[in-house]
Backbone as a ProteinNet text record, in pm:
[ID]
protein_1_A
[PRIMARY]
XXXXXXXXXXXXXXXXXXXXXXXXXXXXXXXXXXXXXXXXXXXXXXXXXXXXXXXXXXXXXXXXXXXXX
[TERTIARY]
1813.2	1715.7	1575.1	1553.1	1423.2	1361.6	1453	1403.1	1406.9	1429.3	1416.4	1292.5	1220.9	1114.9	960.2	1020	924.6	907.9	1002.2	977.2	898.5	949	848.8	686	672	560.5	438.7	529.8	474.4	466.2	529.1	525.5	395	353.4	271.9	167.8	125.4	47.2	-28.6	56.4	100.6	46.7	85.8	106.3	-72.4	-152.4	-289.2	-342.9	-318.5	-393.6	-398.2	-285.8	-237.4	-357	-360.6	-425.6	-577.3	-626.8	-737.7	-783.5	-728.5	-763.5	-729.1	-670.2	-649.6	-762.5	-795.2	-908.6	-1063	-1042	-1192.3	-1155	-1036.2	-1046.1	-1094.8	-1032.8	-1050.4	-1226.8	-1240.2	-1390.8	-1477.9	-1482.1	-1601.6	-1673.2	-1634.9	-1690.4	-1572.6	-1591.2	-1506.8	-1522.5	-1425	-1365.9	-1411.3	-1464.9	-1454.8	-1341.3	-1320.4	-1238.9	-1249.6	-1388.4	-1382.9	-1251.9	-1273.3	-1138.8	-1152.1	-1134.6	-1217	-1065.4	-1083.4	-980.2	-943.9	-1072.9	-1045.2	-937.5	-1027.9	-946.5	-803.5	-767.3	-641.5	-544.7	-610.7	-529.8	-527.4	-624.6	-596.6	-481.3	-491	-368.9	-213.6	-250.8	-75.5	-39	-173.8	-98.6	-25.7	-127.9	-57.9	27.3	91.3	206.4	333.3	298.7	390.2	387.4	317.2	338	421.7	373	464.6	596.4	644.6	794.7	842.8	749.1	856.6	885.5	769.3	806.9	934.8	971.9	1045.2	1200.9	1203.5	1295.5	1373.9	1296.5	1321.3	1353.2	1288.2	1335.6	1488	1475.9	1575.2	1725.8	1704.5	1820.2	1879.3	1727.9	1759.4	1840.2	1816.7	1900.7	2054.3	2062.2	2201.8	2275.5	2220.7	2329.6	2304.8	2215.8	2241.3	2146.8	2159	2017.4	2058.9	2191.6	2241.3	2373.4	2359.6	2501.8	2556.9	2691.5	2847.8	2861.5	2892.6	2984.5	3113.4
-651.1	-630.4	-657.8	-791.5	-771.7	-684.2	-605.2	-488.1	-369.1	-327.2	-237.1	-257.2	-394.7	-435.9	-406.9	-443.4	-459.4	-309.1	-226.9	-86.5	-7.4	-45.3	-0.2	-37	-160.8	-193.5	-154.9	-120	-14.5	102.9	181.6	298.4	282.8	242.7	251.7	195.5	114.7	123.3	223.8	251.3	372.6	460.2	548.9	617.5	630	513	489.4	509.9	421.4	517.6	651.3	693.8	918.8	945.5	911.3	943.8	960	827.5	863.8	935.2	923.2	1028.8	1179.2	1272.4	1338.9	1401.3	1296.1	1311.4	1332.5	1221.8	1245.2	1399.2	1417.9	1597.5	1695.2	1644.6	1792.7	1792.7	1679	1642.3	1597.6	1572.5	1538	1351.1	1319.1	1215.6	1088.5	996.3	864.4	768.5	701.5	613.9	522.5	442.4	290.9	212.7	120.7	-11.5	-36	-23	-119	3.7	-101.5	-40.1	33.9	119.7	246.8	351.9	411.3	523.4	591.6	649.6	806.1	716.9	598.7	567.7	512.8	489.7	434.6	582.3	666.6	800.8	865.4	845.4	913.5	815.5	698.1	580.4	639	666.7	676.4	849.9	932.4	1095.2	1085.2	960.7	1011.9	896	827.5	735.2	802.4	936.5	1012.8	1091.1	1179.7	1259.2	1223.2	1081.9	1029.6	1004.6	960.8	934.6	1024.3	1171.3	1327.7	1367.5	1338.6	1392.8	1258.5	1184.5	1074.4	1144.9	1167.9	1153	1303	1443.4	1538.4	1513.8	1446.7	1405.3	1310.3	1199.6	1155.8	1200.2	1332	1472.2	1550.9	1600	1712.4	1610.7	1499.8	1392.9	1356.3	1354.3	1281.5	1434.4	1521.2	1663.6	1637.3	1535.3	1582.4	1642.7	1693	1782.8	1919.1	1949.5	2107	2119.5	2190.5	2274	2339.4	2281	2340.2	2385.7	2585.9	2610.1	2679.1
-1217.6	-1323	-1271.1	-1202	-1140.4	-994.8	-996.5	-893.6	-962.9	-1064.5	-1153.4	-1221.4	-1251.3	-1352.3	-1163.2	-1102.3	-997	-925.1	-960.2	-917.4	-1058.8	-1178	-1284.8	-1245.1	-1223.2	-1182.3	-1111.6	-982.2	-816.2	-865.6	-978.4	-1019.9	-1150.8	-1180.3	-1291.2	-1196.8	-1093.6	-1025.6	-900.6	-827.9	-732.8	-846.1	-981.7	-1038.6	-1093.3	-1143.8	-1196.4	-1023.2	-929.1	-864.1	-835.7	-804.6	-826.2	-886.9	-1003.5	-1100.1	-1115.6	-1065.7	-1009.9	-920.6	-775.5	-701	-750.1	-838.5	-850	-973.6	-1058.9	-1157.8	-1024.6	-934.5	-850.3	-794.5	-744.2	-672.6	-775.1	-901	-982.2	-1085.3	-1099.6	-1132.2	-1026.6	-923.8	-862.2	-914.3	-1013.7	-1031.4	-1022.8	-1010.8	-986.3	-1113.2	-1137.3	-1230.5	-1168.2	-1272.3	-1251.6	-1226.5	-1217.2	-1279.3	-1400.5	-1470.9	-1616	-1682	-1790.1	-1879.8	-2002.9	-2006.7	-2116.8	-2101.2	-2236.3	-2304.8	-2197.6	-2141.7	-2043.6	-1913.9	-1898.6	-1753.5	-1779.2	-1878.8	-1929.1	-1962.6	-2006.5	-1979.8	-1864.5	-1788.8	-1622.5	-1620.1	-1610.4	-1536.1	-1562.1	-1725.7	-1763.4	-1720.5	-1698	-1717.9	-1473.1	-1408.8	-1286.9	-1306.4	-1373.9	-1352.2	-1435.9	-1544.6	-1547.4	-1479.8	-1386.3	-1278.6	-1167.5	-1144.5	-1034	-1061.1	-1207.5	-1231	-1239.7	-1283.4	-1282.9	-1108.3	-1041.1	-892.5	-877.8	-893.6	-807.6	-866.9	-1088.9	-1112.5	-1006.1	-1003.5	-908.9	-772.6	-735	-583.6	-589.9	-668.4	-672.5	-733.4	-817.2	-867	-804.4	-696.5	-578.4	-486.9	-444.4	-359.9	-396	-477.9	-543.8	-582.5	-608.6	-745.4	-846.6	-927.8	-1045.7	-1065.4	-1209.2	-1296.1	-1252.9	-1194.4	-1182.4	-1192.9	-1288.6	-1385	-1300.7	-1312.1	-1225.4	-1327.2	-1300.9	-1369.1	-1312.2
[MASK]
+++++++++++++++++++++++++++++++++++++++++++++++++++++++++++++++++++++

């Protein structure tokens, strides 16, 4: 359980940074640190980007997420 809570963690961090750098490529301008709406939605939209690339990588790895018929 606490390597499941400590990988949520690295992923929502890892994931806010994504996020930023990907807001500076596509805008040109940089985020602060302080803590404001916009930067709290960059944080969470690349810490769901990053859990969709992982849950895919980790589907295409294992078989699942494709229908045997």
């Amino acid at each position: 359980m606490l390597s499941s809570c400590l990988v949520s963690v690295l992923v929502g961090v890892v994931g806010a940074a994504l996020g930023g750098f990907v807001y500076r490529l596509a805008t040109g301008e940089q985020k602060s640190f302080a803590f404001d709406f916009p930067s709290f939605g960059v944080a969470v939209l690349g810490a769901i980007l990053l859990l969709a690339v992982l849950r895919l990588a980790s589907g295409a790895r294992s078989g699942r997420g494709r229908e045997h018929r």
